[in-house]
C-alpha positions as CSV (number, residue, x, y, z in Angstrom):
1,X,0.0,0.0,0.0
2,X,2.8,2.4,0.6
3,X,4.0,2.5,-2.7
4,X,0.5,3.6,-4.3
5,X,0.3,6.3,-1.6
6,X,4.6,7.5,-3.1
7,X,2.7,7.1,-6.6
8,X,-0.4,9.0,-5.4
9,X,1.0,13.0,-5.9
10,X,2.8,12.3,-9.2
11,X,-0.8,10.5,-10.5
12,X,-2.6,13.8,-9.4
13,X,0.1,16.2,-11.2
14,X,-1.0,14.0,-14.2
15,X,-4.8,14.1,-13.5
16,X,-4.9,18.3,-12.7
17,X,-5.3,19.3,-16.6
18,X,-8.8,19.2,-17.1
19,X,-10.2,17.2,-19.4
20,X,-9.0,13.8,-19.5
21,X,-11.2,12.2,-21.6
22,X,-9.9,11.4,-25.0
23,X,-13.0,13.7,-26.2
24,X,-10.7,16.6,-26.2
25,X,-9.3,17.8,-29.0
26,X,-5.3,16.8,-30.4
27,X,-2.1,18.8,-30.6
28,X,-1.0,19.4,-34.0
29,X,-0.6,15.7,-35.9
30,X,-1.7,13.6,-33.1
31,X,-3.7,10.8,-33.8
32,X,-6.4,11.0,-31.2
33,X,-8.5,7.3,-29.8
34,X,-11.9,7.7,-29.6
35,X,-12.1,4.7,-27.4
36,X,-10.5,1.8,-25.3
37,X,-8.7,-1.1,-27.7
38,X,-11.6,-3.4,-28.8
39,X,-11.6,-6.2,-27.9
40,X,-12.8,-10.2,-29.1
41,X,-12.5,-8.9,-33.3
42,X,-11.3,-10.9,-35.7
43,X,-8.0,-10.7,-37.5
44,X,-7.9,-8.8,-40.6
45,X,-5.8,-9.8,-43.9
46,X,-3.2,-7.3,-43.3
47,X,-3.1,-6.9,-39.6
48,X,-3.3,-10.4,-38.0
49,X,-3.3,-11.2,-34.3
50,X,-3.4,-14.5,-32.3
51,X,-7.0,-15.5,-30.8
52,X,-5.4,-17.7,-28.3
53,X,-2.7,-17.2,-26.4
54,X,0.8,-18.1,-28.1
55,X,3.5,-20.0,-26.2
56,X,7.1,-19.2,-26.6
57,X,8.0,-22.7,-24.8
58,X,6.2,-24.5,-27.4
59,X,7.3,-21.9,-30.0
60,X,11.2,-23.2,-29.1
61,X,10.5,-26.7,-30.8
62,X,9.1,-25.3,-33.8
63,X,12.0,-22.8,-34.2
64,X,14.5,-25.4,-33.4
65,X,13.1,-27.8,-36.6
66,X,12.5,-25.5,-38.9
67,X,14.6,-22.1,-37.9
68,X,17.4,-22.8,-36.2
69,X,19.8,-24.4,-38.8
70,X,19.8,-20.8,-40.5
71,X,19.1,-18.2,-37.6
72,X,21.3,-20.4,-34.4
73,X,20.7,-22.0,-31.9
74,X,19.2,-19.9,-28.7
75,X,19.8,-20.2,-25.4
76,X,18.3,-18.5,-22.4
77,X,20.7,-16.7,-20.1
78,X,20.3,-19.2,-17.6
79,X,20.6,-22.4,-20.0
80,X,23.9,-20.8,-20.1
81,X,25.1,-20.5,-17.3
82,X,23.8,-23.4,-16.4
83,X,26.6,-25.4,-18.8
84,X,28.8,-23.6,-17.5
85,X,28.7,-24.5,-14.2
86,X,28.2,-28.3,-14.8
87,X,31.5,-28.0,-17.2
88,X,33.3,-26.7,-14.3
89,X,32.2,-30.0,-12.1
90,X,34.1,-33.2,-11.8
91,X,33.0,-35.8,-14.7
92,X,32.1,-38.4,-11.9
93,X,29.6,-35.2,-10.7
94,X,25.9,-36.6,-11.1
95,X,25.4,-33.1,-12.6
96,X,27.9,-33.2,-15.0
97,X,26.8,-32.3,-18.2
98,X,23.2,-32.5,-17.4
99,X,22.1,-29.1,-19.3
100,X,24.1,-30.7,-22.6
101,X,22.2,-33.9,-22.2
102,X,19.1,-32.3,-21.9
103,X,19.7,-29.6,-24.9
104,X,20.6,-32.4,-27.0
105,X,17.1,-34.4,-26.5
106,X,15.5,-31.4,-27.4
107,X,17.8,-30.8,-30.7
108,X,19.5,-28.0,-29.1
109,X,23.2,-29.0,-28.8
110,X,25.5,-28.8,-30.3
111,X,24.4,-25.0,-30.8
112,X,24.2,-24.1,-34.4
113,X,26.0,-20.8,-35.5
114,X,23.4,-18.1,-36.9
115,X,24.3,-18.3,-40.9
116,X,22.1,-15.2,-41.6
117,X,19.2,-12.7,-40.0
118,X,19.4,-10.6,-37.1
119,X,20.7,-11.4,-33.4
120,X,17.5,-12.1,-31.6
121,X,18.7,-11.9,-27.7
122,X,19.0,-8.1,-29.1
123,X,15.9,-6.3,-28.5
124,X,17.5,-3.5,-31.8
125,X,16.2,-5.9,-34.4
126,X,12.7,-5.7,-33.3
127,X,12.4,-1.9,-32.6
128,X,10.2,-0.6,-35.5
129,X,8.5,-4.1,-35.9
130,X,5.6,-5.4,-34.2
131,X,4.7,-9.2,-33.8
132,X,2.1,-9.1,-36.9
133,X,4.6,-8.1,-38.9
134,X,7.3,-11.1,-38.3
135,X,4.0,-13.1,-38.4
136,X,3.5,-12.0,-41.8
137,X,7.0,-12.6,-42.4
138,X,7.1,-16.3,-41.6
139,X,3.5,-17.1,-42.7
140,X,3.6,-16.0,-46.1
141,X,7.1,-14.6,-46.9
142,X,6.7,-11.0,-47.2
143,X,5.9,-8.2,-44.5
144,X,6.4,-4.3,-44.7
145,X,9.2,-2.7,-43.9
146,X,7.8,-0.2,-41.7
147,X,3.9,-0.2,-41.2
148,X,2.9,2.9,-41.4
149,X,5.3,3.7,-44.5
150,X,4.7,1.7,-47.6
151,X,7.2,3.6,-49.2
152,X,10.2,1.8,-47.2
153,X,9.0,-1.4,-49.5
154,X,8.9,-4.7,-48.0
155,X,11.1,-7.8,-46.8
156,X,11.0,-11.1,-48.2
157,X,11.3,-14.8,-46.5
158,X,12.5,-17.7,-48.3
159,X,10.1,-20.4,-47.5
160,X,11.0,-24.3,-47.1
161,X,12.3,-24.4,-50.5
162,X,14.3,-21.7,-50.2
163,X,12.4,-19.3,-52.2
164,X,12.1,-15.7,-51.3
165,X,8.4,-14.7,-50.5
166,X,7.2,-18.3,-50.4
167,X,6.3,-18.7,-46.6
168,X,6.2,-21.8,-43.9
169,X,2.3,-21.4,-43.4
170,X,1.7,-25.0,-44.9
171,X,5.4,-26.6,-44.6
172,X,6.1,-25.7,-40.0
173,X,7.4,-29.1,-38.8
174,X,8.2,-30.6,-35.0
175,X,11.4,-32.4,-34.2
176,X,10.3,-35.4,-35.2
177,X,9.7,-34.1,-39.0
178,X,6.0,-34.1,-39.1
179,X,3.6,-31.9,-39.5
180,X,2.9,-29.9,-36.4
181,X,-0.3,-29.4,-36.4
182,X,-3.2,-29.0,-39.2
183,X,-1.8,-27.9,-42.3
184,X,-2.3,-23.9,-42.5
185,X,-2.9,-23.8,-38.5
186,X,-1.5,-19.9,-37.4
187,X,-0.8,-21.4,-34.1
188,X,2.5,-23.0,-34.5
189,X,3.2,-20.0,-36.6
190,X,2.4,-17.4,-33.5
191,X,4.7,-19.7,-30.9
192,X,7.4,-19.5,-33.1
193,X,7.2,-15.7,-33.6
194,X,6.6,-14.9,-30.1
195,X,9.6,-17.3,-29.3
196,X,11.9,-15.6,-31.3
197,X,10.1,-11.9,-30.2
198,X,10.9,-13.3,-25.8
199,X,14.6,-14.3,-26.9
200,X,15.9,-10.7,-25.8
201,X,14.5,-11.0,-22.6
202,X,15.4,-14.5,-21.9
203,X,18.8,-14.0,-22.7
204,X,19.5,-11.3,-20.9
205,X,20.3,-12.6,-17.2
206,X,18.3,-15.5,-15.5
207,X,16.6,-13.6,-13.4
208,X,15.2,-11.4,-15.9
209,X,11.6,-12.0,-16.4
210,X,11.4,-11.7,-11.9
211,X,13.0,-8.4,-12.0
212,X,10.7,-7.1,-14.8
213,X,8.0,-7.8,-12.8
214,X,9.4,-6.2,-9.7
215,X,10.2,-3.6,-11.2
216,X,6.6,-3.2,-12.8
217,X,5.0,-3.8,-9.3
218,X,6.7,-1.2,-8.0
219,X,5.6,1.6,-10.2
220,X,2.8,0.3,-12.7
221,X,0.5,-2.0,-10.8
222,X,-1.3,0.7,-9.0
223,X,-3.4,1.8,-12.2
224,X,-2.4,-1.3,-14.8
225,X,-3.3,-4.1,-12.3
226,X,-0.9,-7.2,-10.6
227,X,-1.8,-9.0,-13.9
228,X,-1.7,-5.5,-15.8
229,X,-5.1,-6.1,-17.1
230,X,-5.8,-2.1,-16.3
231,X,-7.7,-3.2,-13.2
232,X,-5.3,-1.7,-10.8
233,X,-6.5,0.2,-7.2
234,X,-7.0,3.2,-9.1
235,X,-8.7,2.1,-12.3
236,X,-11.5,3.3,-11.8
237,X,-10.8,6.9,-10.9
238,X,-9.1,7.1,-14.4
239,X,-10.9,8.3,-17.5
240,X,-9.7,6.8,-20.9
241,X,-8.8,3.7,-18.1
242,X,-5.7,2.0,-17.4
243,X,-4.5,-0.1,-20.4
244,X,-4.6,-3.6,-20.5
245,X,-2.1,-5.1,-21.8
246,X,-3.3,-9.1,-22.1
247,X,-5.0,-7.5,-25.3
248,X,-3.3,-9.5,-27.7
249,X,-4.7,-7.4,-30.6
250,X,-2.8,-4.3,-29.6
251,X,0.3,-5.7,-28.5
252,X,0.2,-7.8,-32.0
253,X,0.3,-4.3,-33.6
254,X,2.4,-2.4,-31.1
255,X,5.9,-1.9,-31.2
256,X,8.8,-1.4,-29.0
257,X,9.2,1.8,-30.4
258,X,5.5,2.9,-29.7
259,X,5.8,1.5,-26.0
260,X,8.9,2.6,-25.1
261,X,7.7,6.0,-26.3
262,X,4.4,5.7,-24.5
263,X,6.3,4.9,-21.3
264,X,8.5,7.5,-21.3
265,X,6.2,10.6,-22.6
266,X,3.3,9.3,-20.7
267,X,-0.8,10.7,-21.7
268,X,-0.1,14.1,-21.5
269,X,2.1,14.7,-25.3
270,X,1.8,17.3,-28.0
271,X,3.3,15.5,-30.9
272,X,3.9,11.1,-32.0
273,X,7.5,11.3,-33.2
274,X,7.3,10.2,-36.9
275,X,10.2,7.4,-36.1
276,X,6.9,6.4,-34.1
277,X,3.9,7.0,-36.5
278,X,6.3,5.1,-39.1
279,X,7.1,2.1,-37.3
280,X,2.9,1.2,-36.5
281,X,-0.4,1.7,-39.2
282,X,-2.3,4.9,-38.9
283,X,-5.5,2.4,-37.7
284,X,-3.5,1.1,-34.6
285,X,-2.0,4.6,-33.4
286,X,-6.2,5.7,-33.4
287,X,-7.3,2.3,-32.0
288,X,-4.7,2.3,-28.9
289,X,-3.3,5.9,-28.4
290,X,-5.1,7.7,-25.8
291,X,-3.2,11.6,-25.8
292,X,-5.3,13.0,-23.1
293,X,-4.8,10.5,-20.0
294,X,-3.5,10.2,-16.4
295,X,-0.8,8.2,-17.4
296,X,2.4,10.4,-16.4
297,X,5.7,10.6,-17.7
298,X,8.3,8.1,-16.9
299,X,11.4,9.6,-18.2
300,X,13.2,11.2,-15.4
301,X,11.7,8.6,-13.2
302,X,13.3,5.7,-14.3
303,X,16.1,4.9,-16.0
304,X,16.2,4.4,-19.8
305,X,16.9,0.7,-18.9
306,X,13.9,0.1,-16.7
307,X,11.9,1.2,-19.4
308,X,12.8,-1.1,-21.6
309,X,12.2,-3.7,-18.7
310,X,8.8,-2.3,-18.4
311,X,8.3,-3.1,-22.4
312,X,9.9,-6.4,-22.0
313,X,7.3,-6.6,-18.9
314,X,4.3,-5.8,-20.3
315,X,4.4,-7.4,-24.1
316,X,4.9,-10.8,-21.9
317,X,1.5,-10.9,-20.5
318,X,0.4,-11.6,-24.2
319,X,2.2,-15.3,-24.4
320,X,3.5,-17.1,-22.3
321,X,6.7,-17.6,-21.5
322,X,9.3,-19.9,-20.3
């Protein structure tokens, strides 16, 4: 409870410009909401989202059969570590080698180089994208560039057969070389993107994912919620209300760039950078931008890292993770 009372005068500073509701009228170029994220729609052609909830864990055996002999082997922080510390043991240790043993059954070691693509435990790949995009990507072989600037052109994927544009949609196998699941299911396609999207996270210590969430506790949950579904103690004080941020749609077509900006600037901003408005389609900045809102600005509050803990933080509630 103390910490929503510390939170309690900066909330107010945000709430004492009249007018919260997103009624009011926008700065110059701002894209203004006229309501809360919808919720329970179905996924257009050009902006997809997962209906269920994707799972990095299962997403790992999909990567591993069909990505991983191109992109690398990946390894969470901790996995790691872990081989590390066995290889330091005795080789009469029970423990010895464990972690290899266990990588290996799941067709993990020996770790395969990365022959091409970006490094995935770094979060600078994914800036400007957004998870509908690298499901695009991987589904059918081409995405844009940058969403919201058709201009930039677009990137291609070879498929299965190595063909540019050709997509895995029809071809995603498991480690034992069949299919996965029904042919065209999205499913395995979503676990494997949001796999690849937690791979930052993962990698970056083993204790990552617990200090997110601490960190997120201690300055978020008041308004957002424990589970940041928006129902936190003060929700319903707040009008646009807290976002939530299990909305799968949204965080499908948000991206880092977007979050970390939202963070940082808070409700009360003039202007959307255009590095912003670029990276995310003018119909998602006016389904999920509210301008006029309590939320206040984190930068100066927290550190530039934390904030990008805090978008690690909150784009997890929307699979799940390992």
């Amino acid at each position: 409870m103390r910490k929503y009372l510390l939170l309690l005068p900066i909330l107010l500073l945000a709430c004492a410009d009249k007018g919260l509701s997103t009624r009011r009228g926008a700065g110059k170029d701002v894209v203004l909401s006229a309501s809360a994220a919808p919720a329970g729609l179905e996924p257009g052609a050009e902006t997809p989202y997962p209906l269920g909830l994707p799972s990095a864990l299962k997403g790992r055996a999909t990567y591993t059969a069909n990505c991983a002999s191109c992109h690398g082997t990946l390894l969470t922080a901790a996995e790691a570590a872990d081989i590390r510390k066995q290889a330091a043991l005795p080789p009469t240790h029970a423990d010895y080698g464990a972690k290899v043993k266990e990588l290996a059954a799941e067709g993990r070691w020996p770790v395969v180089p990365p022959k091409v693509g970006p490094d995935f435990t770094s979060r600078a790949w994914r800036f400007q994208r957004t998870p509908s995009q690298l499901y695009r990507l991987i589904a059918h072989g081409r995405a844009p560039k940058l969403e919201g600037d058709p201009s930039q052109g677009f990137f291609e994927h070879p498929g299965p057969g190595g063909k540019p544009g050709e997509g895995w949609m029809r071809a995603i196998k498991d480690l034992r070389g069949d299919q996965l699941v029904a042919t065209g299911d999205p499913v395995p396609v979503w676990n494997a993107v949001y796999y690849v999207w937690s791979r930052a996270i993962a990698a970056a210590s083993p204790t990552q994912f617990k200090d997110v969430w601490d960190l997120y506790g201690q300055n978020c949950s008041v308004c957002h919620g424990d589970t940041a579904q928006g129902n936190g103690p003060l929700a319903r004080t707040l009008n646009p209300p807290p976002f939530d941020f299990s909305n799968r749609k949204a965080l499908a077509q948000s991206t880092d760039a977007f979050l970390f900006w939202r963070i940082s600037e808070g409700g009360q901003f003039k202007t959307i950078p255009a590095s912003v408005r670029a990276s995310m389609t003018p119909e998602s900045l006016q389904q999920f931008v509210h301008q006029w809102s309590a939320m206040p600005s984190w930068r100066g509050v927290l550190t530039e890292d934390q904030r990008w803990m805090l978008v690690d933080g909150v784009r997890s509630r929307t699979y799940e993770h390992e």
